[in-house]
C-alpha positions as YAML, in Angstrom:
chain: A
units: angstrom
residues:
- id: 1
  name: UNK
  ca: [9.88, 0.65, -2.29]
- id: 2
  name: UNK
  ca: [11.08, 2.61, -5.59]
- id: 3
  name: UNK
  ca: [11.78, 0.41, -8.42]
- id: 4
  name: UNK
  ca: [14.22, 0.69, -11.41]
- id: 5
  name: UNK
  ca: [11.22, 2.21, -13.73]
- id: 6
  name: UNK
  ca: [10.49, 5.18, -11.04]
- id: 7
  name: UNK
  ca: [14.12, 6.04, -11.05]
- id: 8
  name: UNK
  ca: [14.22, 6.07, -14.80]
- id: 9
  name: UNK
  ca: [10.97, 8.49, -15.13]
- id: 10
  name: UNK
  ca: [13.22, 11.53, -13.68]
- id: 11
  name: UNK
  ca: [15.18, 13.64, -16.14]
- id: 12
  name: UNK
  ca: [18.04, 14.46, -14.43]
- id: 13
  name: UNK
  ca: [20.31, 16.50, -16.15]
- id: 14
  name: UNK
  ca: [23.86, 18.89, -16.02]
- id: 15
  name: UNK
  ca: [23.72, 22.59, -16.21]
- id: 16
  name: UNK
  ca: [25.61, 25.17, -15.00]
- id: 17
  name: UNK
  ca: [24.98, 28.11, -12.63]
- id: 18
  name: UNK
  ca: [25.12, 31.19, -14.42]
- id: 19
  name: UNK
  ca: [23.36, 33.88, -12.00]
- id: 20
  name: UNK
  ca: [22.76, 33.48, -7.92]
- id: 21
  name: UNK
  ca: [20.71, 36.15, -6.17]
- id: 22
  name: UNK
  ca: [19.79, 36.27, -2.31]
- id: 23
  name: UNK
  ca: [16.38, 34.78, -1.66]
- id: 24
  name: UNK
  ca: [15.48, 36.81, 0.77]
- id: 25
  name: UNK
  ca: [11.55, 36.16, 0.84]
- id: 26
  name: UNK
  ca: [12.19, 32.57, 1.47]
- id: 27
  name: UNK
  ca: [11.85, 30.89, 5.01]
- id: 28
  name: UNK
  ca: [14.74, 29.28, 5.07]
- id: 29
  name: UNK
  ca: [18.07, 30.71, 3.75]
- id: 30
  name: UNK
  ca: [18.16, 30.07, 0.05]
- id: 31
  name: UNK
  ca: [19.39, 31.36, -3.04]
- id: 32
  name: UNK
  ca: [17.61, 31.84, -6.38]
- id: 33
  name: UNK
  ca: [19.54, 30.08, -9.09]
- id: 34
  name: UNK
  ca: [19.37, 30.40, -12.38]
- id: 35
  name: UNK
  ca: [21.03, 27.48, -14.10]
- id: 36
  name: UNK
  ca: [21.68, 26.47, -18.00]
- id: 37
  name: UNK
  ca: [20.80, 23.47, -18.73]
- id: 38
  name: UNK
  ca: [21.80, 23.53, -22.66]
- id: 39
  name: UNK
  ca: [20.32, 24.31, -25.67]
- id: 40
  name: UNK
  ca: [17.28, 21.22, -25.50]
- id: 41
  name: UNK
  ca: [15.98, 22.75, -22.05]
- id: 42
  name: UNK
  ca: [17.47, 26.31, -21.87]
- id: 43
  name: UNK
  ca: [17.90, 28.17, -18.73]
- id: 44
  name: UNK
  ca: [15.31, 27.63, -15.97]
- id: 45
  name: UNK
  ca: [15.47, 28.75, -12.61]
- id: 46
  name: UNK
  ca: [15.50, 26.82, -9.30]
- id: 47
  name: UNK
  ca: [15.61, 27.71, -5.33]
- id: 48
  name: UNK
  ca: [18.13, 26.33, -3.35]
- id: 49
  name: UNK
  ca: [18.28, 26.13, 0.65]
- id: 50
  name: UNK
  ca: [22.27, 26.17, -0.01]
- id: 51
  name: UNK
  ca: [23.83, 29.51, 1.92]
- id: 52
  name: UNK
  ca: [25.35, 27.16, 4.76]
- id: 53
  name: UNK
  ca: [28.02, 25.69, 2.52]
- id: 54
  name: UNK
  ca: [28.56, 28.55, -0.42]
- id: 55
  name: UNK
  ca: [28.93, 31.74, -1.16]
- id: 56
  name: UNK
  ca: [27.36, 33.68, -4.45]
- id: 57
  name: UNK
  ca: [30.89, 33.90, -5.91]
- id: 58
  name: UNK
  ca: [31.74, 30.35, -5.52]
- id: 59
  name: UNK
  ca: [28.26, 29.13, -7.31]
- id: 60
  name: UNK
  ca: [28.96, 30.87, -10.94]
- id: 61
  name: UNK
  ca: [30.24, 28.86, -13.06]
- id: 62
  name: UNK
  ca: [29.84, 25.61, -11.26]
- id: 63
  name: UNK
  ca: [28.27, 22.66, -12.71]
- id: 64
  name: UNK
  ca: [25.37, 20.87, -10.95]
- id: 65
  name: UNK
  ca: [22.86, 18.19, -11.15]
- id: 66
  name: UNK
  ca: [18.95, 18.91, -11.56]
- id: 67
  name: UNK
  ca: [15.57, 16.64, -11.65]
- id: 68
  name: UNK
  ca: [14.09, 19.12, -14.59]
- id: 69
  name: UNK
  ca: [10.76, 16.99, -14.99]
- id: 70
  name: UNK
  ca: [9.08, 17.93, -11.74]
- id: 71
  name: UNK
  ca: [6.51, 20.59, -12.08]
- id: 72
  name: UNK
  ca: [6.87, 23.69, -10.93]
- id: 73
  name: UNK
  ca: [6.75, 24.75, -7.47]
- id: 74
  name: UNK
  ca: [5.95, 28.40, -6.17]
- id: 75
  name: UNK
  ca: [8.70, 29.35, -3.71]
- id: 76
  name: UNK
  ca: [7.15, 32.96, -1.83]
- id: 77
  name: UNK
  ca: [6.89, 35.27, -4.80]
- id: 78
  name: UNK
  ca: [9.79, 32.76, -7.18]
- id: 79
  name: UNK
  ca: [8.56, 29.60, -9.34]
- id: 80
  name: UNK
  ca: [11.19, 26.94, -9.12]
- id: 81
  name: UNK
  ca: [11.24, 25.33, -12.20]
- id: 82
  name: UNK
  ca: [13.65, 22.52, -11.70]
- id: 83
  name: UNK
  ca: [15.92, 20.56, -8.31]
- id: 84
  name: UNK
  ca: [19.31, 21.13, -7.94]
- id: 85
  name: UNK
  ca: [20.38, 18.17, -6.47]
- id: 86
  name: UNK
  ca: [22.39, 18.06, -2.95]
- id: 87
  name: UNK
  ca: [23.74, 15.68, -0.25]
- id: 88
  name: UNK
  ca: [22.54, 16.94, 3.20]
- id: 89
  name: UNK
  ca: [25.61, 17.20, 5.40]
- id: 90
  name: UNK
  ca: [26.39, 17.84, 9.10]
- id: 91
  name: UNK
  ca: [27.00, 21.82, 7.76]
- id: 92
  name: UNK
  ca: [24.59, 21.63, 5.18]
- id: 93
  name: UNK
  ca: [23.62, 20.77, 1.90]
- id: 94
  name: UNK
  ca: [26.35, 19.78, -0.29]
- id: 95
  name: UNK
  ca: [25.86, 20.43, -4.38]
- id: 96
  name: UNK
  ca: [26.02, 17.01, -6.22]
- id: 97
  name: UNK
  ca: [28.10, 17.90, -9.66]
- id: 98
  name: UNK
  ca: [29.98, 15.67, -12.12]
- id: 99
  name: UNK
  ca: [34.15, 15.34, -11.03]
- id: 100
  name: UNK
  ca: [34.77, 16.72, -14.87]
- id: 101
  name: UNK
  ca: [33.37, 19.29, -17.32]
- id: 102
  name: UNK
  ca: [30.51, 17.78, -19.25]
- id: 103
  name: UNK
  ca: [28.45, 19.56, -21.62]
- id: 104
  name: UNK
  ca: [25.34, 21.71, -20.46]
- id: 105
  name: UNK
  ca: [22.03, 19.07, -21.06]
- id: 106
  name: UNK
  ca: [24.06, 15.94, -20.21]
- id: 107
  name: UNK
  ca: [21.51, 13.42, -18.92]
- id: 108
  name: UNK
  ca: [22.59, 11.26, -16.19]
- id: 109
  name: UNK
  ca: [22.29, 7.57, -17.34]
...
């Protein structure tokens, strides 16, 4: 069982989506991401198994929640540098974001 310290050790943070390209080397449909995350952590870049549920024009702009203390993880020929965090659904994956506009870096606490 997780305790209350594991939870605390991730970094989860807010950033927003500022570029989406087709992943198309990637088993699974995916999208690359490339999300700011403020000016402590800067923009880092993340794969995300999402296409079921969104479209690239509907992703810019949007605010979403990432684990951004995980190492990196070598997706085909794309390093994933942090998790955008998602609920999976009967359709798919489903973004986790805040309900209002928070600033870029906000740490979930």
């Amino acid at each position: 069982m997780a305790t209350f310290d594991d939870f605390m050790k991730l970094d989860i943070r807010v950033g927003e989506i500022i570029e989406v390209n087709d992943f198309k080397k990637a088993r699974k449909p995916a999208y690359q991401l490339k999300v700011d995350l403020g000016e402590e952590i800067g923009v880092k870049k993340s794969s995300a198994q999402i296409k079921a549920l969104y479209e690239i024009e509907d992703l810019i702009g949007k605010q979403v929640m990432a684990v951004v203390n995980f190492p990196p993880r070598q997706i085909a020929d794309f390093m994933s540098e942090v998790l955008v965090l998602g609920v999976y659904g009967d359709d798919g994956v489903v973004l986790i974001q805040p309900d209002k506009q928070v600033r870029n870096g906000d740490k979930l606490g």
